[in-house]
C-alpha positions in Angstrom: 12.5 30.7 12.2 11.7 33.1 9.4 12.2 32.5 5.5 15.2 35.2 5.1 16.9 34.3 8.7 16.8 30.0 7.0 17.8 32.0 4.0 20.9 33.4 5.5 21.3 29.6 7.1 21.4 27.9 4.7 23.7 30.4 2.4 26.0 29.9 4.9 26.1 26.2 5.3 25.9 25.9 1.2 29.1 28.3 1.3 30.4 26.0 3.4 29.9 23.0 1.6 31.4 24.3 -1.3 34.5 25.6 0.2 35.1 23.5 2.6 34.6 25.4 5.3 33.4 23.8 8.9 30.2 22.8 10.2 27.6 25.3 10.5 25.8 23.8 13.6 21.8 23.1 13.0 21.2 23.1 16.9 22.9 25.1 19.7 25.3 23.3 21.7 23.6 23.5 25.0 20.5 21.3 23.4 22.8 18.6 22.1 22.9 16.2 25.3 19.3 16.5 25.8 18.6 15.7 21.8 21.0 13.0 22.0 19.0 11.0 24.6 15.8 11.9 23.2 17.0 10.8 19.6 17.9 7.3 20.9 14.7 6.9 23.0 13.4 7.9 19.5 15.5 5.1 17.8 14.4 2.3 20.3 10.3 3.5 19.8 11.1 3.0 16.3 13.0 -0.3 16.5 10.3 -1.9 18.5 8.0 -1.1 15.9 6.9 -3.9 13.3 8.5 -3.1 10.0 10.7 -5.9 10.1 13.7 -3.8 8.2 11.6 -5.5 4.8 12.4 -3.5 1.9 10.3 -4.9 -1.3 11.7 -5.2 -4.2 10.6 -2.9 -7.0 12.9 -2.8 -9.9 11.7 -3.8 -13.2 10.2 -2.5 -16.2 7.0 -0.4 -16.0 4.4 0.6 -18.3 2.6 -0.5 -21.6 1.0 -3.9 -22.4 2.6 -7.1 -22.0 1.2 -10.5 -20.3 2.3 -9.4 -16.9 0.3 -6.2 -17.3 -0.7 -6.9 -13.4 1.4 -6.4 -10.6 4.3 -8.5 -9.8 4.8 -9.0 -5.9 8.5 -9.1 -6.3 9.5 -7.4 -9.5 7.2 -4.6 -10.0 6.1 -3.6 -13.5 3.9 -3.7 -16.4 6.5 -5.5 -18.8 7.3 -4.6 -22.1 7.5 -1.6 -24.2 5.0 -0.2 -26.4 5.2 0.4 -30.0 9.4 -0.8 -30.0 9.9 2.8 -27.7 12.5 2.5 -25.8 12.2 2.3 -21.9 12.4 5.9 -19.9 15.8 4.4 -17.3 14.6 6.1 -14.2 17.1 5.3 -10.5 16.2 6.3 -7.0 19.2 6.7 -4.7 18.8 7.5 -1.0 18.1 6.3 2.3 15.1 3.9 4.2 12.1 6.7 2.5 13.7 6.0 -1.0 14.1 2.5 -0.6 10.3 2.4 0.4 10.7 0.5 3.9 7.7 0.4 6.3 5.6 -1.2 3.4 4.7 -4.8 2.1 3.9 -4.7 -1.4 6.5 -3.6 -4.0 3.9 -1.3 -5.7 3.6 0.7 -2.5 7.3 1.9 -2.5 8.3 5.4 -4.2 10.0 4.0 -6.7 7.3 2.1 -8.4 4.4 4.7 -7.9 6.9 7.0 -9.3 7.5 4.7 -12.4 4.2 4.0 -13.0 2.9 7.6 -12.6 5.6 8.4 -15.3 4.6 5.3 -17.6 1.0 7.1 -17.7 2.3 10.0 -18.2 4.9 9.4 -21.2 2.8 6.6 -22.7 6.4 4.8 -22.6 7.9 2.0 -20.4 9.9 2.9 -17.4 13.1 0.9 -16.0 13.1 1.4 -12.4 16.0 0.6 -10.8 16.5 1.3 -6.8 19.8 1.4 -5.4 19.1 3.3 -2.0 20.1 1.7 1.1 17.8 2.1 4.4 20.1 3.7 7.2 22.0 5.6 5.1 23.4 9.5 5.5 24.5 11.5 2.5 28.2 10.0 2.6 26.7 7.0 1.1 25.6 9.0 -2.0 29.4 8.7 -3.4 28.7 4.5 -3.3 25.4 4.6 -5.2 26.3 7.2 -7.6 29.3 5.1 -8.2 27.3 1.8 -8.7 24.9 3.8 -10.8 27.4 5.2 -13.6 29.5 2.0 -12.4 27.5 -0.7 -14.7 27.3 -1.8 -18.2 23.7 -0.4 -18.4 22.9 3.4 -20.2 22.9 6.2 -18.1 19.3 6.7 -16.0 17.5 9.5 -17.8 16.4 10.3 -14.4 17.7 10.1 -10.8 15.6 10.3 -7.8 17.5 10.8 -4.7 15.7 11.5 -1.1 18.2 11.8 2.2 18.8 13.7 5.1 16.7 12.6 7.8 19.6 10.5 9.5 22.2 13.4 9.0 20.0 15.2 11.1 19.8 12.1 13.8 23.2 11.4 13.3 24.3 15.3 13.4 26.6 15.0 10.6 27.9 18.1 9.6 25.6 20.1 7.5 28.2 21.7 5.3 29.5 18.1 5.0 25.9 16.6 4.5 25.5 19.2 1.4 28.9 18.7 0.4 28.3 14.8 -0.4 25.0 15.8 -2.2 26.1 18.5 -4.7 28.8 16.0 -5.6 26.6 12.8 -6.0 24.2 15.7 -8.1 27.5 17.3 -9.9 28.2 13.8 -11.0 25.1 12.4 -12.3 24.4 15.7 -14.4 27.9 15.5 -15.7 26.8 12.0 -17.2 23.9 13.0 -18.8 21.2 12.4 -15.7 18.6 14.6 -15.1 18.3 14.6 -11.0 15.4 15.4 -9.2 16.2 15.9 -4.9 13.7 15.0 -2.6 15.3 16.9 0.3 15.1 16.4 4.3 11.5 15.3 5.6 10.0 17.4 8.4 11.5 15.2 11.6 9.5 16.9 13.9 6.3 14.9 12.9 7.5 11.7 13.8 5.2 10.0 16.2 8.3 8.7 18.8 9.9 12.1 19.4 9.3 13.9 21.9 9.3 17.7 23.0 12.0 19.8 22.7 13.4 17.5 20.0 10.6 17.8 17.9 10.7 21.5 17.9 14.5 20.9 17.3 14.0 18.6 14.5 11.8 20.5 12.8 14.3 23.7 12.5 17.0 21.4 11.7 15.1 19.5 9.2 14.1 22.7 7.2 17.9 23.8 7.4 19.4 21.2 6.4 16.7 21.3 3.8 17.1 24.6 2.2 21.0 23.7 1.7 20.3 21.1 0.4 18.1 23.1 -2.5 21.0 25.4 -3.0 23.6 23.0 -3.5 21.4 21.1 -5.7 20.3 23.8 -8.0 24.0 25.2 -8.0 24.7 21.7 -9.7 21.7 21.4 -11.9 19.5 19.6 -10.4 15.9 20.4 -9.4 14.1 19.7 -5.9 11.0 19.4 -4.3 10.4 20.0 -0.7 9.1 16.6 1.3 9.0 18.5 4.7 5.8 20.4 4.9 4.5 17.7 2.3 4.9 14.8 5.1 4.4 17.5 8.3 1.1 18.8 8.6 -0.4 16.1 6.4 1.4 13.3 8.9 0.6 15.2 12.1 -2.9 15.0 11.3 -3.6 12.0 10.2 -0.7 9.6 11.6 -2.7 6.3 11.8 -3.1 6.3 8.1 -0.1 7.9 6.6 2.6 6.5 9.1 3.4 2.6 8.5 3.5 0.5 11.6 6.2 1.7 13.4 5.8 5.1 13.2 9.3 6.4 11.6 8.7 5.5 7.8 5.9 6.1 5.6 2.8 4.0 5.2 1.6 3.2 1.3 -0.7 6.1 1.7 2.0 8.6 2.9 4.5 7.2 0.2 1.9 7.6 -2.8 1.3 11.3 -1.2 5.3 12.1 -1.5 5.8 10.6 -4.7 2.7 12.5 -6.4 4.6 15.3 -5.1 7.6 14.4 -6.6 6.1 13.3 -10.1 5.4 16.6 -11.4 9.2 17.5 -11.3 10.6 13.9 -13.1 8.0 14.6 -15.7 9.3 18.2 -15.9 12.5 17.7 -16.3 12.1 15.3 -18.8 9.8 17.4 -21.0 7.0 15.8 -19.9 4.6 17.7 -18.0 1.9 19.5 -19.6 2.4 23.4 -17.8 4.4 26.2 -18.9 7.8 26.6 -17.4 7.2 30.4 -16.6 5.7 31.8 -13.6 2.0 31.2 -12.5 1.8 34.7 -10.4 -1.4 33.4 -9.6 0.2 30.5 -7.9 3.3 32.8 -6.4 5.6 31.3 -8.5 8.5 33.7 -9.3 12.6 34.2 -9.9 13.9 34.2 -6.3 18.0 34.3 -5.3 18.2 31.0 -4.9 18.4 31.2 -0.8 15.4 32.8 -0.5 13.3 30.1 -3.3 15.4 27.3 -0.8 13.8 29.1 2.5 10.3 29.5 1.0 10.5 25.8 -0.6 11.1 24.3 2.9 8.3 25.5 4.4 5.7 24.3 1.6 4.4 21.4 0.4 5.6 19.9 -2.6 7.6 23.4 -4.3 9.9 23.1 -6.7 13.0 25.1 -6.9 15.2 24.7 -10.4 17.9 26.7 -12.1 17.2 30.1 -14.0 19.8 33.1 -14.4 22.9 32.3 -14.0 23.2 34.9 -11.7 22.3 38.3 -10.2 23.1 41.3 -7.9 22.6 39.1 -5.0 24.1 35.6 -6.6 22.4 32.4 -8.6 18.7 33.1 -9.2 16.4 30.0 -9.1 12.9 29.4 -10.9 10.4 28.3 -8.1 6.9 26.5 -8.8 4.5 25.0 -7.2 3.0 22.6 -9.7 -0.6 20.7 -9.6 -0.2 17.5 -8.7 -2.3 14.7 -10.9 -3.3 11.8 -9.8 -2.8 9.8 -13.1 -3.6 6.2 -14.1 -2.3 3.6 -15.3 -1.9 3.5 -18.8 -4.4 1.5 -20.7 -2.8 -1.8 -22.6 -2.6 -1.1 -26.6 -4.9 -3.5 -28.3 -4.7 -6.6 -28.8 -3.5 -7.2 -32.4 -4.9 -10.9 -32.9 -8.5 -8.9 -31.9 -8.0 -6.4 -33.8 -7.2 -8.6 -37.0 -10.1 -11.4 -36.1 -13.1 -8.4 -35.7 -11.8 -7.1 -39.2 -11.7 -10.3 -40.8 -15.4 -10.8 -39.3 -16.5 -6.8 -41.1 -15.3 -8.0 -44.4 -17.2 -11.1 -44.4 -20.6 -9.3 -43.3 
């Protein structure tokens, strides 16, 4: 499928969405019996595989100096703030990919590689908190957005949301699957969030499906995706395309960036979606160190914001955002492709007892 025919797609399933229109079908009718079988031969590879259904447990504070500097198995985090700054409050919502299942270590999930990565970065402590559920489809989104703004705690500064991938196995309604999202995004910008969407992972990469389905995932996948970057930027948010980030990259090299049952990431593919993903947080917090205009050299540009959608899911790691409010041919978006940094992390401050002992010993030299 071309960029302008997913273009017109996914206009028409983000039209939907938002008027409540009816599904916009991601797969012709005559291919849904055979994708249904294949989809739960698919399930049952996956099933047998040896994740357990584990999810570690990552939320805690991350960041400068403290006595738990190290990792914490089941906590995450560096510990306390630095220099009285208050903590960056960063959430993930989503589904099994957000949560960070397939993986041991609660270090290895998105979540705390993305709050670490943005520790280094801000020179501040993050508060991770992770209240994405494995299994779920974008319906769920209402739930966790409602436990998120639900609590006595501040507002996240941040939200990190990744779905999609069972709306696609579950064939939910596209228009309904986009519907959920812009209103989960709608409401967290209305509180004061930034959100950052990691939409729909290429489906057509995973290891247990099988031709034609992984031809048909694929196209679905990057539908589904592209409304979901409309909706998304309609409502303020930003995204970054996981699709082509976890496709070719997974297809060739499945051993190392699949976990052990094939279906979720391993720590390897996980640290590769959420240095993808990093960039954005950091730029929509201020953060990142590049200029918000165009890199032509990159072909970055001002696209209608179906056509920046199309492009986005078919490359690794773009980012679509908001620009004009609109234009001949509707909502205009900003779309980047940012450098991705590997960044470490941040040093602990010194030690003040050391400091003050090695200048009591210069004065008495």
């Amino acid at each position: 499928m071309t960029n302008m025919s997913r273009a017109r797609v996914a206009r028409r399933i983000a039209a939907g969405a938002a008027y409540g229109g009816g599904g916009v079908g991601l797969v012709g009718a005559a291919a849904v019996g055979l994708v249904l079988a294949e989809v739960r031969m698919a399930r049952t590879a996956v099933h047998n595989g040896n994740s357990g259904g584990r999810v570690p447990t990552a939320d805690g504070r991350y960041g400068w100096g403290s006595p738990h500097s190290s990792e914490a198995e089941s906590g995450g985090g560096y510990g306390a703030g630095a220099l009285g700054e208050p903590p960056i409050r960063l959430t993930i919502l989503g589904d099994s990919t957000a949560a960070g299942q397939g993986v041991h270590r609660a270090a290895q999930t998105p979540g705390a590689l993305l709050a670490s990565g943005l520790a280094a970065v801000a020179e501040r402590p993050v508060e991770l908190s992770n209240v994405a559920l494995p299994g779920a489809q974008s319906d769920d989104l209402d739930r966790q957005v409602s436990l998120v703004l639900g609590t006595a705690s501040p507002v996240p500064d941040v939200c990190v949301i990744m779905i999609g991938a069972n709306d696609v196995t579950h064939r939910m309604p596209p228009t309904r699957s986009v519907r959920h999202l812009s209103s989960a995004v709608r409401r967290l910008r209305t509180a004061g969030a930034e959100v950052v969407v990691g939409t729909c992972p290429d489906l057509g990469t995973i290891e247990p499906v099988r031709q034609p389905l992984r031809w048909l995932a694929r196209r679905a996948s990057r539908q589904l995706a592209a409304a979901q970057t409309i909706g998304t930027v309609e409502q303020g948010g930003r995204t970054v395309s996981l699709g082509d980030l976890l496709g070719p990259e997974f297809a060739a090299n499945p051993r190392e960036l699949f976990g052990p049952d094939n279906y979720h990431p391993s720590a390897e593919g996980y640290a590769t979606a959420a240095m993808a993903v990093l960039p954005t947080v950091c730029a929509a917090l201020g953060l990142w160190p590049e200029e918000e205009r165009p890199d032509v050299t990159r072909r970055e540009g001002f696209l209608p914001v179906a056509r920046a959608a199309a492009e986005a899911a078919a490359e690794a790691g773009t980012e679509v955002t908001a620009a004009m409010p609109t234009g001949p041919r509707g909502p205009w978006a900003l779309l980047k492709r940012r450098r991705r940094r590997q960044v470490e992390p941040p040093a602990a401050p010194p030690d003040p007892a050391s400091e003050e002992a090695r200048s009591r010993a210069g004065t008495t030299e």
